[in-house]
C-alpha positions in Angstrom: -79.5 -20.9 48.4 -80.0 -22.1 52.1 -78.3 -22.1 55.2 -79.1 -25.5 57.4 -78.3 -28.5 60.3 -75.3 -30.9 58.5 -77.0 -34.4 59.4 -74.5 -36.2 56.4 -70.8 -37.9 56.5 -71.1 -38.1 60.7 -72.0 -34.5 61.6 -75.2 -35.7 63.2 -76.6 -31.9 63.3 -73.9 -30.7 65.4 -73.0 -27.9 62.5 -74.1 -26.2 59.8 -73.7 -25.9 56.0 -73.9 -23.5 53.2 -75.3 -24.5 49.5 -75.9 -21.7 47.3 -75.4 -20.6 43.4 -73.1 -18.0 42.0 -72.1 -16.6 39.0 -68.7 -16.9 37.8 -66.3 -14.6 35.6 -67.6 -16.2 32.6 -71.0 -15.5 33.3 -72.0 -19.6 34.3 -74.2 -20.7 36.8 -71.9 -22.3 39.2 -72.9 -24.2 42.8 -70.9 -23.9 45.8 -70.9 -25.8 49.6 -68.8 -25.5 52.3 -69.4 -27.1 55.7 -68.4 -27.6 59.3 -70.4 -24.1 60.9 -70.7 -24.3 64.8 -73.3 -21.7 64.1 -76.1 -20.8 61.6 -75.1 -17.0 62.1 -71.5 -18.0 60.8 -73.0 -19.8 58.0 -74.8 -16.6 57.4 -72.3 -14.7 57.2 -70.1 -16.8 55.3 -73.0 -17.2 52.7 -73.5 -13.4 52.4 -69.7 -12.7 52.1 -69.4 -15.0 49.6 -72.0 -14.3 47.3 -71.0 -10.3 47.9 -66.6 -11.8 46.4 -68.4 -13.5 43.5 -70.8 -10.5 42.3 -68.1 -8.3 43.3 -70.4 -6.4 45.3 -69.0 -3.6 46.7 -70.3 -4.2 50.5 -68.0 -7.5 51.0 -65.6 -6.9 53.8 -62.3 -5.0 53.2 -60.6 -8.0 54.1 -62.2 -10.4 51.2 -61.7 -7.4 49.2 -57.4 -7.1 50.1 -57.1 -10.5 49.5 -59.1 -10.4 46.0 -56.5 -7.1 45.4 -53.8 -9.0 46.3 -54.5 -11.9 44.0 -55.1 -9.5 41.3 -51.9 -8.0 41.6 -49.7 -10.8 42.5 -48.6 -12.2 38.9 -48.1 -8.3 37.4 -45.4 -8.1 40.3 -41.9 -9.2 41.5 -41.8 -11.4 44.4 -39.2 -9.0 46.3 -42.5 -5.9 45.9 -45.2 -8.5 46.3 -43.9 -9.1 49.9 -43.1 -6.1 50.9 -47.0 -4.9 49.5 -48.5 -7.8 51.4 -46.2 -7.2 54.9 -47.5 -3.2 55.1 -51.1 -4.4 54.5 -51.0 -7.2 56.9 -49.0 -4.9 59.8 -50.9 -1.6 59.2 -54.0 -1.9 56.8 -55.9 -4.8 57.7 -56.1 -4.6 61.6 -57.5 -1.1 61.5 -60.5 -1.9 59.0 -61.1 -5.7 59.8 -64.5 -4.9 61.0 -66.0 -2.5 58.0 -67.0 -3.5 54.7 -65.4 -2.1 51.5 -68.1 0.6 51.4 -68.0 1.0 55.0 -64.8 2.9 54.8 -65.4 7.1 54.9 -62.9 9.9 54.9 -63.7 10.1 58.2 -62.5 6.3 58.9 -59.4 6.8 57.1 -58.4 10.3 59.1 -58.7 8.2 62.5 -56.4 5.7 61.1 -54.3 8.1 59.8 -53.9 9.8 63.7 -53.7 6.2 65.3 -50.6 5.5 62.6 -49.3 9.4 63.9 -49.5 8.1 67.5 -48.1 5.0 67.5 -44.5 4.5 69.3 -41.6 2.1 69.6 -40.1 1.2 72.9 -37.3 3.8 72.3 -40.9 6.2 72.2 -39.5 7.3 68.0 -42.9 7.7 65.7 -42.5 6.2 62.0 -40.2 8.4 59.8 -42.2 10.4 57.3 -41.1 8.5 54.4 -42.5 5.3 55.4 -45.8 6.8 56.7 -46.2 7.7 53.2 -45.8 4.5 51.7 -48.0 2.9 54.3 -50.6 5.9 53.0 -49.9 5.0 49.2 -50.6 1.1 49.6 -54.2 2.0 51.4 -54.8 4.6 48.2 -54.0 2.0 45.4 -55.7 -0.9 47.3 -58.8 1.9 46.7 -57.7 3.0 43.0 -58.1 -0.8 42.0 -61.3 -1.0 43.7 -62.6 1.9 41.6 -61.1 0.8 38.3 -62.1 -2.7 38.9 -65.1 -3.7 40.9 -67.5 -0.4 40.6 -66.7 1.5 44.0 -68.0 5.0 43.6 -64.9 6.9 44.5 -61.4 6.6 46.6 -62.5 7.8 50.0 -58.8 8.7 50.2 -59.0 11.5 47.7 -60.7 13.9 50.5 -57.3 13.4 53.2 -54.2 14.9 53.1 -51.2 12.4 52.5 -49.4 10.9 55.3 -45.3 12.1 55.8 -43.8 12.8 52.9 -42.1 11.4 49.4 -38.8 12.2 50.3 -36.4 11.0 52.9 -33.7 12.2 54.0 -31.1 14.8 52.0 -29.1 12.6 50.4 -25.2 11.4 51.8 -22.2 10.6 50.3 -18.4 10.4 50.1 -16.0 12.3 48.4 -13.6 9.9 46.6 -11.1 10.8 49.3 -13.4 9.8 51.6 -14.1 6.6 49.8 -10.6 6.2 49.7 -9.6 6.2 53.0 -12.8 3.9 54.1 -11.3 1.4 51.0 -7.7 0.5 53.3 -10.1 -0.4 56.5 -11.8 -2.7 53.8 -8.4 -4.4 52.2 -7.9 -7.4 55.5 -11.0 -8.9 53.7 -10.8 -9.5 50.2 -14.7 -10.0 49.4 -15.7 -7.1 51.3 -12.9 -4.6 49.5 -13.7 -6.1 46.4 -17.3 -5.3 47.0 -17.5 -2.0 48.0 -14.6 -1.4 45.2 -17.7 -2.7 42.6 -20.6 -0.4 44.5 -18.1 2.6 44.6 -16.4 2.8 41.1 -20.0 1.9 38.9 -22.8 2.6 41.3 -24.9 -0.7 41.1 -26.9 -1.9 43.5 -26.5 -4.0 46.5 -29.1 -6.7 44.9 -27.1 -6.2 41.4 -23.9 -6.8 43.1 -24.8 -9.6 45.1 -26.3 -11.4 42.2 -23.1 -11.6 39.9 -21.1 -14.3 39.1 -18.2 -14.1 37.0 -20.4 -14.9 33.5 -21.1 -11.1 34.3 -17.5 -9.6 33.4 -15.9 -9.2 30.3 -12.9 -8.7 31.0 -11.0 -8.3 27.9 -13.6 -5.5 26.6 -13.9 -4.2 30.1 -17.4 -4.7 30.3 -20.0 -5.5 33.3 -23.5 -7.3 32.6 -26.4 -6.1 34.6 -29.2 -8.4 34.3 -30.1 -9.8 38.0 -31.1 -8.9 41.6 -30.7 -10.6 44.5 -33.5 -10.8 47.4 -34.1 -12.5 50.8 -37.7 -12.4 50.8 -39.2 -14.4 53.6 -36.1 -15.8 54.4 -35.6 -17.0 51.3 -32.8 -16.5 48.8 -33.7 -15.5 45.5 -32.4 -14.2 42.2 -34.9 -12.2 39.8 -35.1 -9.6 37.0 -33.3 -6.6 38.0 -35.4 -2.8 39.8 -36.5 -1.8 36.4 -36.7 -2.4 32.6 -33.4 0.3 32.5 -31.8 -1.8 34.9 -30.7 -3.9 32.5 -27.3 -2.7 31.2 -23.5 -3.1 30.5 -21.2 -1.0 31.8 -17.8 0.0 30.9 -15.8 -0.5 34.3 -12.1 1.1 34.6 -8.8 -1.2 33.8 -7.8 -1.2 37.8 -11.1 -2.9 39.1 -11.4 -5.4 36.2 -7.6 -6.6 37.0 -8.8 -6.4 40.9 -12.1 -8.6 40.1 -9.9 -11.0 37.8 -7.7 -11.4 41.2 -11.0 -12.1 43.5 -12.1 -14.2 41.0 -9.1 -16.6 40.8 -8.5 -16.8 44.5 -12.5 -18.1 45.1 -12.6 -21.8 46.2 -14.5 -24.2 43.7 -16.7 -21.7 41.8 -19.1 -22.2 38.4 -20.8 -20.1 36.0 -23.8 -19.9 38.5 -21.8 -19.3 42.3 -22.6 -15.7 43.4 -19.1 -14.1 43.5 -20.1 -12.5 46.6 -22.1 -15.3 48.4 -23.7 -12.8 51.4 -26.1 -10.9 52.3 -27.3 -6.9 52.3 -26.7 -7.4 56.0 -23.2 -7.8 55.8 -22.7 -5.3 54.1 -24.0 -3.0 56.7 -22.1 -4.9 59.3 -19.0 -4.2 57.4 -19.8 -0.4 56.5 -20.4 -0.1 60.0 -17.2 -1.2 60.6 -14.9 0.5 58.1 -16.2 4.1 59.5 -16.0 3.2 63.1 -11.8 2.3 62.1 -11.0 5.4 59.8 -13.6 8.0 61.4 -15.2 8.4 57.9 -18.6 9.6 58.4 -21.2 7.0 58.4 -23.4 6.5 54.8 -25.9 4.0 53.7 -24.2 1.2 51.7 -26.8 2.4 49.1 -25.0 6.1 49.2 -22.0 4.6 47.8 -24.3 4.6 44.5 -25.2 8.4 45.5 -21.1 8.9 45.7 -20.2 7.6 42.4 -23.1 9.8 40.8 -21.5 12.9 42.7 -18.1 11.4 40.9 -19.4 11.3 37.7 -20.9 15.2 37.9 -17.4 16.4 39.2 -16.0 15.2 36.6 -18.2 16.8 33.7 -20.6 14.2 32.7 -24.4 15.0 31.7 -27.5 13.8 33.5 -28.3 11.8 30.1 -24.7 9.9 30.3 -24.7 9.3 33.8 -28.6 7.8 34.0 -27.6 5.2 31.1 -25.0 4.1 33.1 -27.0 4.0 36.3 -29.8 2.6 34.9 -32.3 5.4 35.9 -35.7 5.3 33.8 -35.4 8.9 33.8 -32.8 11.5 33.6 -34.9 13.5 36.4 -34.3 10.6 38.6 -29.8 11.6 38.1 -30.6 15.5 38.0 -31.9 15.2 41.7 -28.3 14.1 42.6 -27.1 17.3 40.9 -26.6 19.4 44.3 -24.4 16.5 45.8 -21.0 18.4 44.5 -20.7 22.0 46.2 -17.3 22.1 44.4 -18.7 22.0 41.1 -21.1 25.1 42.1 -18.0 26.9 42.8 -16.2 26.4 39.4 -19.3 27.6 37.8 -19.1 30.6 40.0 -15.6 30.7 39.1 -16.0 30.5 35.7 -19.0 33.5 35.8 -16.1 35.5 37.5 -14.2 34.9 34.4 -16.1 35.7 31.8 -17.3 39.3 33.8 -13.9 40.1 34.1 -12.7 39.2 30.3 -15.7 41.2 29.3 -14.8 44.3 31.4 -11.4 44.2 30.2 -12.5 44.0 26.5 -14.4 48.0 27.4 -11.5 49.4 28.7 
């Protein structure tokens, strides 16, 4: 291996060049070049970082060792989570430890990052919401875990500091379907955005599900609704993958009103095929439209993803278990639906109501 003066193809000795040897994953004896230094220490370096990627040496630079992390991860993921992996890393990982090497990084390094991310402010002087600081905190622990279970670094420095914020945001909103129902007239002077939040309120998909369907998706003989697609602006771009999660995929029975009301909004859309989104927008104007709807009828404002959180609180008024209402959802797990169980005050009553029953029945039965 060498480091030396380029005097070939016109460089005349102005720069410099690497040529070393290298072992790649198969074990083979493989030579390498690159050229066009200014100086012999950045050849240097290069050379050393490079050799350090293909041993997978443990004291390359954190950088060469995100972007090796992010290649390994890439294909296992969805584009939509790839992206928003590779935009915290870029915005709040790799600044901070640019300069340090993968074994570089202490406890110690990662509690003054930790304090910088504490610190920093937007211009309205509000912190980052707890929530996200522990996601930001999660992304710097796995890129660790896959160091350890991959390339032979000792142990996660990130094991000895407490986690960042915390897992859970905000108590979860809704509406009461009287609520919903008052918010639904604001909605009716445009058809795509009634129709819309009609589909979000009465089955509790997801904005990505519901802006992915065409009309393939209804069956509306057998009243059924195909889950199978979610739609994403990632980088600007407009795309349509696999739905959140394996469960994701479903079909749900949808009430005789809304599938007469889709068949309507379906038949009154301009030059549509098999493929045309039905509702050809994006999250955004959904918001926009959210945001106006409460401002007319007063409703207090939700997240357009709390009209899923209302229908859930519909379902459990009405008497349906955790294991019925996660099927229909598409939860992986019924523990994921149980959390939603406090969202219905009312139905804590009848149970208290119904306790008061039974102690009275039983009191009268003694006497």
């Amino acid at each position: 291996m060498a480091v030396y003066k380029d005097k070939w193809n016109g460089y005349n000795g102005d720069s410099w060049r690497v040529e070393c040897y290298f072992k790649n994953w198969k074990g083979e004896r493989k030579r390498h070049g690159k050229r066009g230094f200014k100086t012999k220490r950045e050849a240097q370096n290069y050379e050393r970082e490079f050799l350090a990627k293909s041993k997978k040496d443990i004291n390359m630079s954190f950088v060469s060792f995100v972007n090796i992390y992010l290649q390994d991860i890439k294909p296992q993921l969805k584009v939509s989570t790839f992206a928003t992996k590779e935009a915290i890393i870029e915005s709040h990982i790799k600044p901070y430890f640019s300069n340090l090497s993968l074994s570089e990084i202490t406890p110690t390094e990662i509690l003054k990052w930790q304090n910088e991310l504490l610190m920093r402010r937007d211009e309205q002087g509000k912190g980052y919401s707890p929530v996200y600081l522990r996601t930001i905190h999660n992304q710097l622990n796995a890129i660790f875990n896959h160091a350890v279970r991959y390339y032979d670094l000792p142990k996660n420095p990130c094991y000895a500091n407490k986690k960042l914020g915390k897992s859970k945001g905000r108590e979860m909103l809704f509406w009461t379907k009287e609520e919903y129902m008052k918010f639904s007239e604001a909605m009716k002077l445009k058809p795509a955005s009634y129709y819309a939040f009609q589909l979000l309120y009465w089955t509790g998909i997801r904005e990505g599900e519901l802006l992915a369907l065409n009309r393939t998706d209804f069956d509306m003989n057998n009243r059924k609704l195909r889950i199978n697609k979610n739609f994403q602006v990632v980088k600007g771009k407009e795309i349509i993958q696999t739905p959140k999660t394996e469960k994701s995929n479903r079909i749900i029975d949808i009430p005789q009103f809304l599938c007469e009301e889709i068949q309507d909004y379906i038949e009154i859309l301009y030059k549509i095929d098999d493929t045309t989104r039905i509702f050809p927008f994006k999250k955004s104007y959904l918001h926009h439209e959210m945001d106006r709807g409460c401002k007319a009828t007063g409703v207090k404002r939700i997240r357009v993803h709390d009209l899923r959180h209302s229908h859930c609180a519909l379902l459990i008024s009405l008497g349906y278990s955790p294991i019925e209402i996660a099927e229909r959802l598409g939860h992986e797990s019924v523990t994921i639906t149980e959390r939603y169980a406090h969202l219905y005050p009312s139905v804590q009553r009848k149970m208290a109501d119904r306790l008061d029953a039974v102690f009275t029945d039983e009191n009268q039965d003694k006497e």
